[in-house]
C-alpha positions in Angstrom: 89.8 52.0 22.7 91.0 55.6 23.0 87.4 56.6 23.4 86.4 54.6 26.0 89.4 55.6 28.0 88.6 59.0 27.3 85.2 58.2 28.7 86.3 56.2 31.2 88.1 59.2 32.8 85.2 62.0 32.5 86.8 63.8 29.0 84.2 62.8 26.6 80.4 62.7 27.2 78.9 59.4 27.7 77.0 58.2 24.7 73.4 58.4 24.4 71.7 55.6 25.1 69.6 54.2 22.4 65.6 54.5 22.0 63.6 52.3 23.7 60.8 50.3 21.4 57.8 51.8 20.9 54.5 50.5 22.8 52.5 50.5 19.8 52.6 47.3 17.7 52.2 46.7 14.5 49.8 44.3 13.1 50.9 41.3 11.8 51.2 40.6 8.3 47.6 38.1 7.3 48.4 35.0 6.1 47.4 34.0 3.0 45.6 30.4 3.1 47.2 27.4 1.4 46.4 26.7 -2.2 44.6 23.3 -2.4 46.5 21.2 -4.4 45.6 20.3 -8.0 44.7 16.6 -7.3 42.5 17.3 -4.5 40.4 19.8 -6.6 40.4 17.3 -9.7 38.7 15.0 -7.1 36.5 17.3 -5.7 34.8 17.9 -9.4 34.6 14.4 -10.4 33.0 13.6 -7.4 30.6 16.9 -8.1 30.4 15.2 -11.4 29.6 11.6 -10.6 26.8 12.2 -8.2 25.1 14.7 -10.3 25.3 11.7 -12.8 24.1 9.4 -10.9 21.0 11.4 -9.7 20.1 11.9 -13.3 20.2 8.4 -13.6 17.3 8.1 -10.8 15.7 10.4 -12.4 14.8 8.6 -15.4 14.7 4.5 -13.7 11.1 4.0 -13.8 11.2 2.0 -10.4 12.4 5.1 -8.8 10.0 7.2 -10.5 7.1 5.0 -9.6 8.6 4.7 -5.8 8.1 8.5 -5.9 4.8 8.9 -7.3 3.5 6.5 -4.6 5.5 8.9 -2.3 3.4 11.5 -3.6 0.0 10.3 -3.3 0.4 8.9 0.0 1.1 12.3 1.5 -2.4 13.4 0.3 -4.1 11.1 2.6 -1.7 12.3 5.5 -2.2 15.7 7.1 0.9 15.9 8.9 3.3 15.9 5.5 3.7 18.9 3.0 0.8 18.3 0.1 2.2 17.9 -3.3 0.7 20.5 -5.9 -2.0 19.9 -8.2 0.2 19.5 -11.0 2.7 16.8 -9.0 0.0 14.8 -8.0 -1.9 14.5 -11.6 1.8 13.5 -13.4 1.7 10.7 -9.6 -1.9 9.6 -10.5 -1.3 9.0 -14.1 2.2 7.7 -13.6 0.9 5.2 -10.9 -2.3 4.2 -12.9 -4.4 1.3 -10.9 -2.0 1.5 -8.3 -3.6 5.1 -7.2 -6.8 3.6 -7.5 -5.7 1.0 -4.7 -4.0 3.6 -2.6 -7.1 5.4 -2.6 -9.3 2.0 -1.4 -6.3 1.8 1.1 -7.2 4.5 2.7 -10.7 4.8 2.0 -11.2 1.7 4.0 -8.6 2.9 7.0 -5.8 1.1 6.0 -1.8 2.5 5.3 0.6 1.9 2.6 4.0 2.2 3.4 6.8 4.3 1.4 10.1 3.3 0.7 12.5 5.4 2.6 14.1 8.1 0.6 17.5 6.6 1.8 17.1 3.3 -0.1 16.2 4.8 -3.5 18.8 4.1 -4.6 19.1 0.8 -4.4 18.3 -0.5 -7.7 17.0 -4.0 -5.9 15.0 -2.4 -3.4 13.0 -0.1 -5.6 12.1 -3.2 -8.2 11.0 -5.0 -5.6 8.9 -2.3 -3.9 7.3 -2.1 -7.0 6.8 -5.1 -7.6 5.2 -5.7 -3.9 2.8 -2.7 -4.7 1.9 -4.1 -8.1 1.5 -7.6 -6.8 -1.5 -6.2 -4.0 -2.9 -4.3 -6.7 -4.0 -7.9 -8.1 -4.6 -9.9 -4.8 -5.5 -7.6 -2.3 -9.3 -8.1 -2.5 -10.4 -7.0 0.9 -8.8 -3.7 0.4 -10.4 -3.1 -2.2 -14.1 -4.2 -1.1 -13.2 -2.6 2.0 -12.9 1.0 0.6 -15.1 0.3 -1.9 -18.2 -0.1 0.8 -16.2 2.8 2.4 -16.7 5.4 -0.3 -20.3 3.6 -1.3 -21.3 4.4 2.0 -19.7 7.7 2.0 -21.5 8.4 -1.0 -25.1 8.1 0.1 -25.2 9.7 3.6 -23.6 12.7 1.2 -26.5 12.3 -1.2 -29.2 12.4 1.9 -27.6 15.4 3.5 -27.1 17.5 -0.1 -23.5 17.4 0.1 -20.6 16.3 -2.9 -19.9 12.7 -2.9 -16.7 11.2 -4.0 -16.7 9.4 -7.4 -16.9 5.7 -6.2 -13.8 3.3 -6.7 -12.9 2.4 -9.9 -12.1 -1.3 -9.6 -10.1 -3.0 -12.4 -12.0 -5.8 -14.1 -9.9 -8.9 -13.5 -10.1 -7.5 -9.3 -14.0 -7.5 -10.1 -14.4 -10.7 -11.6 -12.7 -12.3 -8.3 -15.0 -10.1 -5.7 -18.1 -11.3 -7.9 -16.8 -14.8 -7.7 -16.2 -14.3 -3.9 -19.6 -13.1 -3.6 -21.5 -16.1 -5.4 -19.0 -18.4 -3.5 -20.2 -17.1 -0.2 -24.2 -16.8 -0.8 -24.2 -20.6 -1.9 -22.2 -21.4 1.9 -25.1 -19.7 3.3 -27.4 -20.9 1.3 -26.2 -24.9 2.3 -25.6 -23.9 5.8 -29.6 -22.7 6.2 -30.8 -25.9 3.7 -28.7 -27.9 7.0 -30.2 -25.8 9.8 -34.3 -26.8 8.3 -33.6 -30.4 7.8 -33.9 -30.0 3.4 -31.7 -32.3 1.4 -31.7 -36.1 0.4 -31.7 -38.4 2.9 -32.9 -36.2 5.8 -30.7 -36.0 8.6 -29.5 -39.9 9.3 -28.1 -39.4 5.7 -29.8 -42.5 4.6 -31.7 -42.6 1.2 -36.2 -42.2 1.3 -38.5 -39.2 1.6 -36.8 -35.8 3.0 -36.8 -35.5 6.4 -37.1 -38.7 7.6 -40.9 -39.1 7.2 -42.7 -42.4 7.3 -42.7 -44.5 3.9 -45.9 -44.5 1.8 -48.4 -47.2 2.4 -48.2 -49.4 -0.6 -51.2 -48.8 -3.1 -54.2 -51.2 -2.7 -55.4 -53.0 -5.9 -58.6 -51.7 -7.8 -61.6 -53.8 -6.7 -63.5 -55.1 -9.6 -67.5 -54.6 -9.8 -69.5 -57.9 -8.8 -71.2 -59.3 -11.5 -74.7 -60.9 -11.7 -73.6 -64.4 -11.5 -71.5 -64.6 -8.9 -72.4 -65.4 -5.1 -73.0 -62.9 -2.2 -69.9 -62.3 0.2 -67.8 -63.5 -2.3 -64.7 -61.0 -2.7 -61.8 -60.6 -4.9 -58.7 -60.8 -3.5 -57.6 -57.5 -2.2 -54.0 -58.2 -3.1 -50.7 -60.7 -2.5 -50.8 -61.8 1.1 -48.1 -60.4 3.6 
């Protein structure tokens, strides 16, 4: 109190004032980032855990497998998708079996076989039953397969007359040969009965009733033998050529 008086009245000197703040600032301490908390990074690794699991599973399903090798061997008849290598497409072929072979005539003959999205594999359902849909047309698709068969056949000889390599022709499974050889019988006997119609052949003509074919005229009924005159009997005297009408 004394002091200020003192002051007050000119006796002391004033105080100094005090330093103003400096300009420069100092950087703010970095904040360190949050620990995760234990449970969340427990999660994170079974997760990590369960889906490498689960894609080892695929791995080895053989529906999946066999959804992939078709996969694989479809993009070699596409020129727009990356090719497989020689070694993923021979583990494809052999994996697939006939089913390549039918790809092959597929495509051979112009056709498309469509891939299960990769999105759906896996679906346990939907990759039995895609193969199951492929394995069915390997068995009943028979104008697929005479399709690119005459395809690659045809292929094969305008190769042979200009000097170039031919494909190997289509190796058709026997039980799919058997039916196209049936086919084949089955449709040279319609066209053989549609051209005996067309010329008239056949019992009975065209009225469909029962005689000669073609409707001709019936036979004249033979006429009896005539027996030699003898010595005794009288001129114009005739046997009788027959019963009377």
């Amino acid at each position: 109190m004394l002091k200020s008086i003192l002051a007050f009245a000119g006796l002391t000197p004033a105080p100094t004032p005090k330093r103003p703040p400096s300009a420069r600032r100092t950087p703010a301490s970095a904040t360190r980032p949050t620990p995760a908390p234990v449970s969340d990074t427990v999660s994170d690794a079974a997760r990590t855990a369960d889906l490498k699991a689960r894609a080892a599973a695929l791995r080895t399903d053989p529906n999946v497998r066999f959804v992939e090798a078709v996969a694989t061997v479809v993009r070699t008849y596409d020129r727009h998708s990356t090719q497989p290598s020689a070694e993923q497409l021979h583990i494809a072929i052999n994996r697939l079996g006939e089913a390549a072979e039918y790809i092959r005539a597929v495509y051979a003959g112009g056709g498309r076989v469509a891939v299960l999205p990769l999105s759906q594999h896996a679906e346990r359902r939907r990759t039995a039953a895609y193969r199951e849909h492929i394995q069915h047309l390997v068995r009943t698709d028979l104008d697929r397969w005479e399709a690119g068969a005459q395809a690659v056949d045809k292929a094969a000889a305008a190769a042979k007359k200009f000097g170039d390599d031919a494909q190997p022709p289509i190796a058709l499974p026997d039980d799919v040969r058997e039916k196209l050889d049936q086919r084949a019988l089955e449709k040279l006997r319609r066209i053989n009965e549609a051209a005996a119609r067309r010329s008239g052949g056949g019992q009975g003509g065209t009225d469909g009733s029962s005689g000669p074919q073609g409707g001709a005229a019936p036979a004249t009924p033979p006429v009896p033998p005539v027996a030699p005159k003898g010595d005794d009997e009288p001129e114009g005297h005739e046997p009788p050529a027959g019963p009377k009408r």
